[in-house]
C-alpha positions as CSV (number, residue, x, y, z in Angstrom):
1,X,18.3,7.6,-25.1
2,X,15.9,8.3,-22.3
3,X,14.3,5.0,-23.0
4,X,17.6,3.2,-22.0
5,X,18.2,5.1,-18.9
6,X,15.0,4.1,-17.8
7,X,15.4,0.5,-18.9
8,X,18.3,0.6,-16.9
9,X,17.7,2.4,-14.0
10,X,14.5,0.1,-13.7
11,X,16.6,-2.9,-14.3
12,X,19.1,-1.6,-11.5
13,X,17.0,-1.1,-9.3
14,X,15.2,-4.7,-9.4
15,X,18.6,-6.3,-9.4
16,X,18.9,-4.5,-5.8
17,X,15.6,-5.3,-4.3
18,X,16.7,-9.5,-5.7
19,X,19.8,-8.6,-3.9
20,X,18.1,-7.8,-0.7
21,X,15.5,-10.3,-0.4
22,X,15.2,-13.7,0.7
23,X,14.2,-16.7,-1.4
24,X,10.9,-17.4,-0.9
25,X,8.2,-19.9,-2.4
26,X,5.9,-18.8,-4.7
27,X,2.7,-20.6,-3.8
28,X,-0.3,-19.8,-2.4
29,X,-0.5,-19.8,1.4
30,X,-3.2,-19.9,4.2
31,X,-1.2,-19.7,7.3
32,X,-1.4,-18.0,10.8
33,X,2.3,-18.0,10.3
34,X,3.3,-16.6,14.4
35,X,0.2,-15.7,15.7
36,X,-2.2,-17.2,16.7
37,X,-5.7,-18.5,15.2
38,X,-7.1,-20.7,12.7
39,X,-4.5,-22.1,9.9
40,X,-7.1,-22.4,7.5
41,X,-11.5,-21.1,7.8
42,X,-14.6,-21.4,5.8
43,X,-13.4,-17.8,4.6
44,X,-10.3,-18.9,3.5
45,X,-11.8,-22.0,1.6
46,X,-14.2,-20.0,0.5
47,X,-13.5,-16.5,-0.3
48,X,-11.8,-17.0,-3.1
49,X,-10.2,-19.9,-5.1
50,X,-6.8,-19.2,-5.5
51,X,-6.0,-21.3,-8.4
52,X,-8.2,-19.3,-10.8
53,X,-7.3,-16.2,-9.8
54,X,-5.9,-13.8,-12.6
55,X,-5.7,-10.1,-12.7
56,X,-7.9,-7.8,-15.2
57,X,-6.3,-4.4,-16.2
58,X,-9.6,-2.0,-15.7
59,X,-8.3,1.2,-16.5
60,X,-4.7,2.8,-17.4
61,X,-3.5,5.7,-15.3
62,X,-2.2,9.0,-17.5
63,X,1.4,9.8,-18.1
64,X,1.2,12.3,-14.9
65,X,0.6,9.3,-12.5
66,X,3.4,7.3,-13.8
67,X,4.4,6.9,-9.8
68,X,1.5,6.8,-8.8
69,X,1.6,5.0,-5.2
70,X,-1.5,4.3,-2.5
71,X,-5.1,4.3,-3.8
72,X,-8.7,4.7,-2.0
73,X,-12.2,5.3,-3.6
74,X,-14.3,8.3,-2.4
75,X,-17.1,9.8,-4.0
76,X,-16.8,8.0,-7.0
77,X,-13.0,8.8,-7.3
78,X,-9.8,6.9,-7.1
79,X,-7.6,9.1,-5.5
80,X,-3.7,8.5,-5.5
81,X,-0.4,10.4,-5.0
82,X,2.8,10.2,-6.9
83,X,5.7,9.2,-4.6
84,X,9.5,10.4,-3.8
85,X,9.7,13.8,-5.3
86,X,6.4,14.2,-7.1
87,X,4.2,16.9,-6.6
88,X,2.6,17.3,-3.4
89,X,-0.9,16.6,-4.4
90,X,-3.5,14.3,-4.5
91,X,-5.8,13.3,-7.5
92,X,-8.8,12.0,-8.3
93,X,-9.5,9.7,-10.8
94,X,-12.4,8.0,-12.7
95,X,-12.5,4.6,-13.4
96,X,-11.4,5.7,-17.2
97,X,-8.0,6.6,-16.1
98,X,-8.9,10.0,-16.3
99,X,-8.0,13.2,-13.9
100,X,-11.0,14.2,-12.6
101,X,-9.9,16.6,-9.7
102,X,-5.8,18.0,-8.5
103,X,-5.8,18.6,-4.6
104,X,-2.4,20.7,-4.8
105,X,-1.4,20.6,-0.6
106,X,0.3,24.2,0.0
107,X,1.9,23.9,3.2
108,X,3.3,20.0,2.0
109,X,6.5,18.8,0.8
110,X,6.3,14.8,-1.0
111,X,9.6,14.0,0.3
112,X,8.7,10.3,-0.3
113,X,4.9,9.8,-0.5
114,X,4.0,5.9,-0.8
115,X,0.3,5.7,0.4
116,X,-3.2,7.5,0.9
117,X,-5.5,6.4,3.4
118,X,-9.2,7.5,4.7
119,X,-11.7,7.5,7.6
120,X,-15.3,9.0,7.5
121,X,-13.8,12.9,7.7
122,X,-10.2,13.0,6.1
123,X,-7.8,11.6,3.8
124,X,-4.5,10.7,5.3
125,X,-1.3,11.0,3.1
126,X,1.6,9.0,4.0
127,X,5.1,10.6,3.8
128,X,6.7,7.6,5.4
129,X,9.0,5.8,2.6
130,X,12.4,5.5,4.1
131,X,14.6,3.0,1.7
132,X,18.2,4.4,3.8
133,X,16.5,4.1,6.9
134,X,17.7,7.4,8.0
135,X,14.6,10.1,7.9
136,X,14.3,12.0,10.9
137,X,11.3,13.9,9.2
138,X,8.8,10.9,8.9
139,X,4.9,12.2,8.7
140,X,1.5,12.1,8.0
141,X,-0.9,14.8,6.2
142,X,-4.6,14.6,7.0
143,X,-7.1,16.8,4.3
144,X,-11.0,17.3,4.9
145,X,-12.9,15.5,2.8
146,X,-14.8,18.4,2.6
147,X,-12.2,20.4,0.6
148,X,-11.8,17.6,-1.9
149,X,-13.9,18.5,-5.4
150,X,-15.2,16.1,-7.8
151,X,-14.5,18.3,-11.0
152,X,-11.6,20.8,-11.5
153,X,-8.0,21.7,-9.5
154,X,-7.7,23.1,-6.1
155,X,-5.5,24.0,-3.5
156,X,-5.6,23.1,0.1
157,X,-3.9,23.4,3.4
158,X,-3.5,20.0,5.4
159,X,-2.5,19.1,9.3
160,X,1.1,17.2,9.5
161,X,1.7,15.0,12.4
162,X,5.8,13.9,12.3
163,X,6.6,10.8,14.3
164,X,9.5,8.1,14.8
165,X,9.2,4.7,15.6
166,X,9.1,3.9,19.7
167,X,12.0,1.3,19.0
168,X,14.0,3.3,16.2
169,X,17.6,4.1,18.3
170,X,20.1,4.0,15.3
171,X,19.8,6.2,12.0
172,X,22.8,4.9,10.1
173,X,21.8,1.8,8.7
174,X,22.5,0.7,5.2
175,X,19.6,1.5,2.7
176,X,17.6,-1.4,2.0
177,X,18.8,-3.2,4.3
178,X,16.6,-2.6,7.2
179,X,13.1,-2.7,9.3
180,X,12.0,1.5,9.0
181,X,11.3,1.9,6.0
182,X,7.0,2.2,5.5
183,X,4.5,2.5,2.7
184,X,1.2,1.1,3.9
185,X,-1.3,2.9,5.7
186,X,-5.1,2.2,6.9
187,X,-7.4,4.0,9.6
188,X,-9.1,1.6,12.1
189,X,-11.2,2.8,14.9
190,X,-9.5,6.3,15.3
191,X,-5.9,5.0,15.0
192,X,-3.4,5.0,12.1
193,X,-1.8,1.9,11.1
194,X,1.3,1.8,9.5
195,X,2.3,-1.4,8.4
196,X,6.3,-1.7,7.3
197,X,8.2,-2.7,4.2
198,X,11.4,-4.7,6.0
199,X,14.0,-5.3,3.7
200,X,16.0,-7.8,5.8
201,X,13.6,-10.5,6.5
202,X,10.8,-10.1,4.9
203,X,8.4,-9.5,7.8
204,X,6.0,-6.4,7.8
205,X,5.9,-4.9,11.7
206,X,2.2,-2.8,12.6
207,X,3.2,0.4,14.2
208,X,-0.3,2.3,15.5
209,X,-0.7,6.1,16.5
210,X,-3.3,8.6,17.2
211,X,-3.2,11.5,14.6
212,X,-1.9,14.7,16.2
213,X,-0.1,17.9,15.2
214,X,2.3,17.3,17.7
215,X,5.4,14.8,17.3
216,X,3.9,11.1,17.9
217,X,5.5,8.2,18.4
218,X,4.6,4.9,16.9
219,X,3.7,1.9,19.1
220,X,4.9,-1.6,17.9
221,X,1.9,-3.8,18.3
222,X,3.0,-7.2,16.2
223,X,4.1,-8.5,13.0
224,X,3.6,-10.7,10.6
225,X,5.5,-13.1,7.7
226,X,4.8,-11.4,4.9
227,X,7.2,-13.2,2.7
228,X,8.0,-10.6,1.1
229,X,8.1,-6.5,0.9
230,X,4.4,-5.0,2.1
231,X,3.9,-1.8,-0.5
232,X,0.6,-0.8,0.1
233,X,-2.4,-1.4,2.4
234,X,-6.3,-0.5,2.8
235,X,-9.7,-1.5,5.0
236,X,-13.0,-2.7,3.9
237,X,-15.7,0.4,4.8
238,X,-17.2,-1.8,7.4
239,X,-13.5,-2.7,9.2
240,X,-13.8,-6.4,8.6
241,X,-11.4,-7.3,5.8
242,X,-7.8,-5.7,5.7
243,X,-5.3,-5.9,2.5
244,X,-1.8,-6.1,2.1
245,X,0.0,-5.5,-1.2
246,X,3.5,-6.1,-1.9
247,X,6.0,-8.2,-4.0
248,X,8.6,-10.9,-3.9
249,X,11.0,-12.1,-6.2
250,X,9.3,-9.6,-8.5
251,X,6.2,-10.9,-8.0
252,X,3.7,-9.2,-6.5
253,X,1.2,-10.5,-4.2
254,X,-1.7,-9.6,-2.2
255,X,-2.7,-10.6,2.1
256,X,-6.2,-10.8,2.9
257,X,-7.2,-11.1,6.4
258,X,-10.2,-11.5,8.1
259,X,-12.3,-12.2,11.1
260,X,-9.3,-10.6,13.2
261,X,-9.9,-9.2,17.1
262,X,-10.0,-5.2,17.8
263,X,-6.7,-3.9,17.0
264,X,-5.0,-7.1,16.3
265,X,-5.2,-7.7,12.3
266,X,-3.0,-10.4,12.3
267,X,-5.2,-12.4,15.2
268,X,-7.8,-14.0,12.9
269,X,-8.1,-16.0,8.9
270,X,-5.1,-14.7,6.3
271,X,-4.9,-15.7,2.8
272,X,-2.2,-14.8,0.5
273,X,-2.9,-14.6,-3.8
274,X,0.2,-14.4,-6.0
275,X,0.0,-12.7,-8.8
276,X,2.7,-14.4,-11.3
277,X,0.9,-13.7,-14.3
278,X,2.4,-9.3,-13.3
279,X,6.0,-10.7,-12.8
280,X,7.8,-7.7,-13.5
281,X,4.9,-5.2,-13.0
282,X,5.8,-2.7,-9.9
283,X,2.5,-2.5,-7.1
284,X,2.1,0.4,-5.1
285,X,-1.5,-0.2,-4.0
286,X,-4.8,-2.2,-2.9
287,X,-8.6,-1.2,-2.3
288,X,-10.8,-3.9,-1.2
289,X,-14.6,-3.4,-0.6
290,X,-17.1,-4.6,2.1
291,X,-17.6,-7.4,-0.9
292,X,-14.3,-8.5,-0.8
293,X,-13.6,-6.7,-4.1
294,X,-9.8,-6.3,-4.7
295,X,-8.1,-3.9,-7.0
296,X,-4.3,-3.3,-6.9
297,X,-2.6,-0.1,-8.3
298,X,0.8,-0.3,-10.3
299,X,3.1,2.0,-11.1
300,X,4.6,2.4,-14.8
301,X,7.8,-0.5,-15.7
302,X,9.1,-1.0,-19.0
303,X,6.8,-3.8,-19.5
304,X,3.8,-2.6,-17.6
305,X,1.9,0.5,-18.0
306,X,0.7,2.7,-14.9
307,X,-2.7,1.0,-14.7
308,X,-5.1,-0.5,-12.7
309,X,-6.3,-4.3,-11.7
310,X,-8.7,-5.7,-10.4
311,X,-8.3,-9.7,-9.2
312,X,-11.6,-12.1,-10.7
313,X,-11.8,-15.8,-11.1
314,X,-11.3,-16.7,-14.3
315,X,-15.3,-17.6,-14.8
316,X,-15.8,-14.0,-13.1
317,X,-15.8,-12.1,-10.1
318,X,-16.1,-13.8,-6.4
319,X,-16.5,-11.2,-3.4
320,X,-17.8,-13.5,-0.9
């Protein structure tokens, strides 16, 4: 009996997400869509050959991070967070799929957790899912690396900052079905980035702040054609290559851009990689190294498993 009512709630609730979205193609695409800069670079000929792409499942996550949604690497962890209701913790995992380390967060409340993010000093948690479009208590938790073990639980204490959007006026909007609802997150150069998850047209909008423990608001600085709804986001070490994951049609797919001005991630090379051959799976995160190494984190379906991928050519891995 429980088996059906997740069938069905699962089934439900990817009937409403086809109900909301726009048809899209599903082909691979090297665009500078409305910005500006090159169409198509040596990096985008080059980084990767789209055509032989496929997906590698590397590790399965554990039943307790079925929802698991955001990923980073530190320290020779994988550390995630379960979203909307979970427990408000982070964990550390090894690239067995196994718990290594529970950061419980004392003064925290995972209204609707969707991504993790990190700088050199902290880890930044990202209470910013909004599918009604009607939270007034939007945040972000910051934890000292520092506090986070390798081995073993703990509890911890983290800084909130709470924040609306600069151009956010009207609360009642119809639940997915509009442009406020958020669950990508990356640091860059002392700012947060938050990029969104519209529901109308398919677009994700960057919203940047400055990390504070007093109310912030977030500053529209562009967007860009995803083609679909943006679910999770992360930066190379170095700052030079950004990720986007999300999904369309049930697909999902993953944005790679590159060789982008100061602040402006949409302003240089962007490729995008669908991922077909995880039609039905449900992705809730990317990592991507200073190699161009790409993993993308999903979260259990009734044909997918909670697990890990990471995205190879199919004669083996090309990071360049």
């Amino acid at each position: 009996m429980l088996t059906f009512i997740f069938v069905f709630r699962f089934l439900l609730r990817m009937i409403m997400r086809l109900f909301y979205l726009h048809r899209v193609k599903i082909q691979l695409l090297f665009a500078g869509l409305a910005f500006s800069g090159p169409v198509l670079s040596q990096f985008a000929a080059n980084y990767l050959n789209p055509e032989s792409i496929t997906a590698v499942s590397i590790f399965r996550f554990s039943d307790e991070l079925n929802e698991n949604s955001g990923m980073v690497y530190f320290n020779g962890l994988f550390w995630t967070v379960n979203d909307s209701g979970g427990e408000a913790a982070v964990y550390g995992v090894d690239d067995n799929g196994t718990i290594r380390a529970r950061v419980r967060v004392d003064n925290a409340t995972n209204v609707d957790w969707e991504d993790i993010a990190q700088d050199s000093k902290y880890l930044y948690v990202a209470d910013t899912g909004n599918n009604g479009g009607n939270r007034r208590n939007l945040g972000i938790y910051r934890i000292p690396k520092t506090l986070l073990p390798k081995n073993g639980d703990k509890v911890v204490s983290a800084k909130f900052m709470g924040y609306t959007y600069e151009d956010q006026t009207d609360f009642n909007h119809t639940a997915h079905s509009h442009p406020y609802d958020c669950e990508a997150l990356i640091v860059s150069n002392d700012s947060l980035y938050l990029f969104t998850k519209d529901w109308k047209n398919e677009r994700t909008a960057l919203y940047v702040l400055h990390f504070s423990e007093k109310e912030s608001v977030a500053r529209r600085r562009g967007e860009f054609a995803a083609g679909g709804l943006v679910t999770g986001a992360d930066i190379s070490p170095n700052g030079k290559i950004i990720a986007l994951s999300g999904y369309a049609q049930m697909k999902p797919f993953v944005w790679i851009f590159k060789n982008f001005k100061s602040g402006k991630p949409f302003s240089g090379d962007s490729l995008r990689i669908d991922l077909g051959m995880l039609f039905m799976s449900q992705t809730e995160g990317v990592t991507v190294s200073n190699e161009g190494r790409i993993l993308i984190s999903c979260e259990q379906t009734p044909l997918f498993p909670a697990q890990v991928f990471e995205l190879v050519k199919e004669s083996g891995i090309d990071g360049k």
